[in-house]
C-alpha positions as a LaTeX table, in Angstrom:
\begin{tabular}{lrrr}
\hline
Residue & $x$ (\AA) & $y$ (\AA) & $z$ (\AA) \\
\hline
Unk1 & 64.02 & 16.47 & 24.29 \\
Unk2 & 62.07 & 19.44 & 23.19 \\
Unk3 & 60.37 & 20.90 & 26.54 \\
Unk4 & 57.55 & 23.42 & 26.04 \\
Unk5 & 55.41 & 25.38 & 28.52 \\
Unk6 & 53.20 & 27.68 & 26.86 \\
Unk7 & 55.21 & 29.71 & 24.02 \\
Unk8 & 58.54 & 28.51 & 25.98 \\
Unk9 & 60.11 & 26.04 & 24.03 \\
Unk10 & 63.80 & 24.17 & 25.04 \\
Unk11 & 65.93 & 22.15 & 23.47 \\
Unk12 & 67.13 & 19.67 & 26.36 \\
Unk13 & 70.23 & 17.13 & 25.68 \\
Unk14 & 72.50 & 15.34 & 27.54 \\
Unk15 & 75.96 & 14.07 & 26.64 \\
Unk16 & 78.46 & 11.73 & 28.16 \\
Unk17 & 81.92 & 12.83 & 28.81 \\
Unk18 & 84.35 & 10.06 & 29.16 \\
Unk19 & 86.41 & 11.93 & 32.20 \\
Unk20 & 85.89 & 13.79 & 34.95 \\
Unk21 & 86.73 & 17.88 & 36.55 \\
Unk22 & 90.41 & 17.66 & 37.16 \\
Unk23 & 89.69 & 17.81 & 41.03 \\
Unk24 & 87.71 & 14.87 & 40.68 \\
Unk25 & 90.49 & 12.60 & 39.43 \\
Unk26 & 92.14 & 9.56 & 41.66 \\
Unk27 & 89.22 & 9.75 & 43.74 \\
Unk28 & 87.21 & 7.47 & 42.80 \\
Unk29 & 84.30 & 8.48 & 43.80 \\
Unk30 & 81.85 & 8.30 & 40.74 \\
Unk31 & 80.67 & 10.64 & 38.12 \\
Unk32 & 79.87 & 14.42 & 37.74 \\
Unk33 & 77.14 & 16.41 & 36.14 \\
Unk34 & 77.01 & 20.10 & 35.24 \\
Unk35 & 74.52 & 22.07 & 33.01 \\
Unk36 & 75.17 & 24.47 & 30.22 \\
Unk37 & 71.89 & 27.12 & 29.32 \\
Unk38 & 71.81 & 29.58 & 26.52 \\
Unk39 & 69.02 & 31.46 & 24.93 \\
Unk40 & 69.53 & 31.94 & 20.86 \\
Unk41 & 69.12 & 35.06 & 19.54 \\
Unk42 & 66.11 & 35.68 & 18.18 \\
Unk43 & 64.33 & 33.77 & 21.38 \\
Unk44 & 63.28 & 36.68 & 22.51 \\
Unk45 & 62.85 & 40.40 & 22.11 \\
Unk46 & 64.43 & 42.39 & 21.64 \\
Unk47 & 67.29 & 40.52 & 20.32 \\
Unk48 & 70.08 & 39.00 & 22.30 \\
Unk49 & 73.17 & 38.95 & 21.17 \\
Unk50 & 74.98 & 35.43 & 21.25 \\
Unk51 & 76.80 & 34.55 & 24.22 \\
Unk52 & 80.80 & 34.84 & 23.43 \\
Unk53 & 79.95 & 36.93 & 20.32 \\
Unk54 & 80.34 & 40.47 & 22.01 \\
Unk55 & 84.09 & 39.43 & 23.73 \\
Unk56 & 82.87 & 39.30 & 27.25 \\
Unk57 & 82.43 & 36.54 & 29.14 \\
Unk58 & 78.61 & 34.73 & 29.86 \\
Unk59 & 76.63 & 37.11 & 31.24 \\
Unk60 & 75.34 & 36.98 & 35.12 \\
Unk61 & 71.93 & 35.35 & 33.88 \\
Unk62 & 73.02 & 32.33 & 31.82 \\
Unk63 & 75.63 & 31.46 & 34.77 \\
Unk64 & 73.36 & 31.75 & 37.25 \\
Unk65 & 70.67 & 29.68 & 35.67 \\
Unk66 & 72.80 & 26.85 & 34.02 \\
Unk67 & 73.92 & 26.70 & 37.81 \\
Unk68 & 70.37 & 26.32 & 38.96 \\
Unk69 & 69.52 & 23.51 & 36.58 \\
Unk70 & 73.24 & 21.93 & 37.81 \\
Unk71 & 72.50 & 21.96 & 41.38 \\
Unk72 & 68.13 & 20.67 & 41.07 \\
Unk73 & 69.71 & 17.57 & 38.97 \\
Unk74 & 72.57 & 16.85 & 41.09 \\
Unk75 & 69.75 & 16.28 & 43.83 \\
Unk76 & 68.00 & 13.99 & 42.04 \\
Unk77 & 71.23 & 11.47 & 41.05 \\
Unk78 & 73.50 & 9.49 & 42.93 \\
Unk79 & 76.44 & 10.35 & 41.49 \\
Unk80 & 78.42 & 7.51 & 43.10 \\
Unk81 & 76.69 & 5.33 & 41.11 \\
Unk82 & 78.28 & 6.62 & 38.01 \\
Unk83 & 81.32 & 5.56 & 36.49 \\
Unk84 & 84.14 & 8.23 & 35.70 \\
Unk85 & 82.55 & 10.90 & 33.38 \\
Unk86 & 80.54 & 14.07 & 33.33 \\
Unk87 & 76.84 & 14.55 & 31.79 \\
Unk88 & 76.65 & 17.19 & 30.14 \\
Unk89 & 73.20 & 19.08 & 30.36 \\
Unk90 & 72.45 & 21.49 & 27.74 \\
Unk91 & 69.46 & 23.65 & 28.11 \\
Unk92 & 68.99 & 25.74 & 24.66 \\
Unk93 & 65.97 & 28.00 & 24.55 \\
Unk94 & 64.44 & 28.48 & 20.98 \\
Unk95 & 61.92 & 30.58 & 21.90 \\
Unk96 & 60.89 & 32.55 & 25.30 \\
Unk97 & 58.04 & 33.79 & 26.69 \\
Unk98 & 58.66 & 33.64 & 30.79 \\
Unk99 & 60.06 & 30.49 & 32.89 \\
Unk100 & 62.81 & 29.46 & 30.53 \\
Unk101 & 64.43 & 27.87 & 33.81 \\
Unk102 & 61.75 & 25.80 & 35.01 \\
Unk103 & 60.85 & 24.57 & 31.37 \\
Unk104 & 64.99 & 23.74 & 30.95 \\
Unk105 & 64.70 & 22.18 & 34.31 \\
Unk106 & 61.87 & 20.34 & 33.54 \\
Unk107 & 63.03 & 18.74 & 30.03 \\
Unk108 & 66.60 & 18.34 & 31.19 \\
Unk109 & 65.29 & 15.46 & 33.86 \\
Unk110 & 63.78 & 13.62 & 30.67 \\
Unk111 & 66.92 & 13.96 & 28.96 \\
Unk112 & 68.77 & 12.47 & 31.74 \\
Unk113 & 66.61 & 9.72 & 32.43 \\
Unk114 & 66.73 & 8.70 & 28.51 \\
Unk115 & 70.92 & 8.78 & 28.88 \\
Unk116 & 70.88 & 6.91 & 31.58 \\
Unk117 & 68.47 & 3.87 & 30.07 \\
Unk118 & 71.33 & 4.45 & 27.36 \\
Unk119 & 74.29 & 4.05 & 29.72 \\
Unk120 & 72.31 & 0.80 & 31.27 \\
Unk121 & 71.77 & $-0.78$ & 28.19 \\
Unk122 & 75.20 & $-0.46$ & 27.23 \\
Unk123 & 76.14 & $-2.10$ & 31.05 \\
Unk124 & 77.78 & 0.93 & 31.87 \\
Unk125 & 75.79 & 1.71 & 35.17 \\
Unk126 & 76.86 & $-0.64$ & 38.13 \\
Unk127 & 73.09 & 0.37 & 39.41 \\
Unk128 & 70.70 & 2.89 & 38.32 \\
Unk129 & 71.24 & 6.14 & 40.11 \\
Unk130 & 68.29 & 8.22 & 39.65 \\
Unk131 & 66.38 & 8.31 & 42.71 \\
Unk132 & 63.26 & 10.44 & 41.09 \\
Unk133 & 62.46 & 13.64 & 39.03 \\
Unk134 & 62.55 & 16.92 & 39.47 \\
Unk135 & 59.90 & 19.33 & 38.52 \\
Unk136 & 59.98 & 23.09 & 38.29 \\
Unk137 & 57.45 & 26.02 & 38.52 \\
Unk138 & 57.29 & 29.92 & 38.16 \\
Unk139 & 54.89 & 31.29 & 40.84 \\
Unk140 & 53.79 & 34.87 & 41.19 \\
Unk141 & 51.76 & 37.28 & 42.59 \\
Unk142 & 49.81 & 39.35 & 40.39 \\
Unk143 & 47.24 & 42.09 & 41.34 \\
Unk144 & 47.44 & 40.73 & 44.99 \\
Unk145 & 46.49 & 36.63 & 43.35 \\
Unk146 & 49.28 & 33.69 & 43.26 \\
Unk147 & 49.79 & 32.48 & 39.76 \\
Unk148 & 51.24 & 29.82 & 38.37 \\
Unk149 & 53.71 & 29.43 & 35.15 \\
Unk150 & 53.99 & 33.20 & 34.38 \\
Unk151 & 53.99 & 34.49 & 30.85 \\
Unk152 & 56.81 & 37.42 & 30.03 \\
Unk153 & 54.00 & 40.02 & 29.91 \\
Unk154 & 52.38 & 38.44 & 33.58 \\
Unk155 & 55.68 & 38.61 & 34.71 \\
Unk156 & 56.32 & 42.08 & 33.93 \\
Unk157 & 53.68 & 42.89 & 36.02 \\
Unk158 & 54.32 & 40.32 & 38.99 \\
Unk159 & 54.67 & 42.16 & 42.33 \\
Unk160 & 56.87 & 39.27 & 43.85 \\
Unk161 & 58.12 & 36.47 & 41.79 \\
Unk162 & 59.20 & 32.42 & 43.00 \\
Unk163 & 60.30 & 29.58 & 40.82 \\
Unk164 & 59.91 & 26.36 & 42.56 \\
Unk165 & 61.84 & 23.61 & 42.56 \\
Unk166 & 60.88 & 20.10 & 43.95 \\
Unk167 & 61.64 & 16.20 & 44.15 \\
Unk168 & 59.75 & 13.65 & 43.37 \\
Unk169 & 58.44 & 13.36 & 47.02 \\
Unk170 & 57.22 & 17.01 & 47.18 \\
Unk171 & 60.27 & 18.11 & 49.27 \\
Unk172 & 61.53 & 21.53 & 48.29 \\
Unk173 & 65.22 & 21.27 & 46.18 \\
Unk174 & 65.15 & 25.61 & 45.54 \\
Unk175 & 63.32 & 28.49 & 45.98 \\
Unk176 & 64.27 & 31.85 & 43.81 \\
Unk177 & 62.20 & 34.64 & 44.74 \\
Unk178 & 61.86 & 38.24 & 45.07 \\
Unk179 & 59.75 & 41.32 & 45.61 \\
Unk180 & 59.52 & 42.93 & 42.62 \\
Unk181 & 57.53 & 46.16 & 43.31 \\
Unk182 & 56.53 & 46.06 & 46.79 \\
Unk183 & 57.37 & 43.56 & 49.78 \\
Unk184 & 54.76 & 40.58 & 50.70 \\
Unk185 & 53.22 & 39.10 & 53.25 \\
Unk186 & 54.88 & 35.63 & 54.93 \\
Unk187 & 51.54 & 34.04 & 54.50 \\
Unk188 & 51.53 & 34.65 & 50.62 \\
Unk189 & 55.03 & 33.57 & 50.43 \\
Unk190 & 53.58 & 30.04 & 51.76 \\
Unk191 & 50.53 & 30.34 & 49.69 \\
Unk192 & 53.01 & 30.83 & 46.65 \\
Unk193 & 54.97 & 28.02 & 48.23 \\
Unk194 & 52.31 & 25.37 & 48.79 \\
Unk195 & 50.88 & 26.12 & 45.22 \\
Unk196 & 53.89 & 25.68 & 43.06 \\
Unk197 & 54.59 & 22.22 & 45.14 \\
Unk198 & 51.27 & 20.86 & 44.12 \\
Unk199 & 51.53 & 22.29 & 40.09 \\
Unk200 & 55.09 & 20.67 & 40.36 \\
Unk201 & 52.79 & 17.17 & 41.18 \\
Unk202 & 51.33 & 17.79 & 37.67 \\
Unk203 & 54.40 & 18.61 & 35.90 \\
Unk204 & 56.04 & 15.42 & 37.51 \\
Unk205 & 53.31 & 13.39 & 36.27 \\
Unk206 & 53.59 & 14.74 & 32.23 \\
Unk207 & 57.26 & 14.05 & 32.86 \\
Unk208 & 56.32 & 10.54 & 33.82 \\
Unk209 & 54.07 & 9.80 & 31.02 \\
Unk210 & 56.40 & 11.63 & 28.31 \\
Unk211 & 58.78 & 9.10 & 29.34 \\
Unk212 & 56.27 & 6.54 & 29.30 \\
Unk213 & 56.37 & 5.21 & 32.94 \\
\hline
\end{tabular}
């Protein structure tokens, strides 16, 4: 599934693991799923240099992002409703320009849904487990005005930054956010709020039809 938002294009996949995290094992309690994310070199500028390539370990980013798209699809599955294995999300960004998460986010739930229609048609679900999608926005606040899906170079230039996360049903899953200059007001935090929930509607809805439902 090749997600794109803008310039942001992702490279969303998901495999199926015939096992389980060792401290899942004997319990028999279902399935797992976990998310990888890396950005390729030249996605950017200035260059970055592959992850594992420099002898240190991922840096704080990647983790912290692969975690985010982990934890919004783990909300949207019932994992009980797998049988023993692990999907295996991988998020690879081919080219960036601002709200690489959301756009992994958002073409990693179309991935899953397609490998799960695999794993029913080959009678390997005992019932389907996704209870809805998940959709994913980057709001900000620039010159004083919310804004949705943020460029690098609005970004840059945000004075507080969000990404939104939400379910199907317009309930919140995650909220990142941060001053970035100067702090803000509660009331535009819930401005920022209520307007990424309503572009995640949208989103949800080009998810929907991408998959053809």
């Amino acid at each position: 599934m090749l997600a794109e938002c803008g310039r942001t294009k992702v490279l969303c996949t998901v495999g199926v693991q015939d096992s389980v995290p060792n401290w899942m094992y004997n319990r028999h309690n279902g399935g797992w799923l976990t998310a990888e994310y890396s950005m390729l070199p030249n996605a950017g500028q200035p260059r970055k240099p592959r992850d594992g390539r420099t002898g240190r370990p991922l840096d704080g980013r990647t983790q912290e992002i692969q975690r985010l798209v982990g934890r919004a699809l783990r909300c949207a599955i019932d994992l009980t409703m797998l049988p023993e294995c692990t999907l295996w999300v991988d998020c690879d960004v081919l080219q960036a320009d601002g709200g690489t998460r959301t756009t992994a986010i958002n073409g990693a739930v179309v991935a899953l849904y397609d490998a799960l229609l695999y794993m029913e048609e080959q009678k390997q679900l005992p019932k389907w487990p996704l209870r809805g999608m998940v959709a994913a926005i980057s709001v900000g606040l620039v010159n004083g005005e919310p804004l949705i899906d943020l460029d690098y170079q609005e970004d840059s230039s945000a004075d507080a930054d969000l990404n939104v996360i939400c379910a199907s049903n317009g309930k919140l899953i995650e909220v990142q956010g941060a001053a970035e200059k100067q702090p803000f007001a509660l009331e535009q935090f819930q401005q920022m709020i209520a307007l990424g929930q309503k572009a995640c509607v949208q989103v949800d809805e080009l998810q929907r039809k991408a998959l053809g439902l």
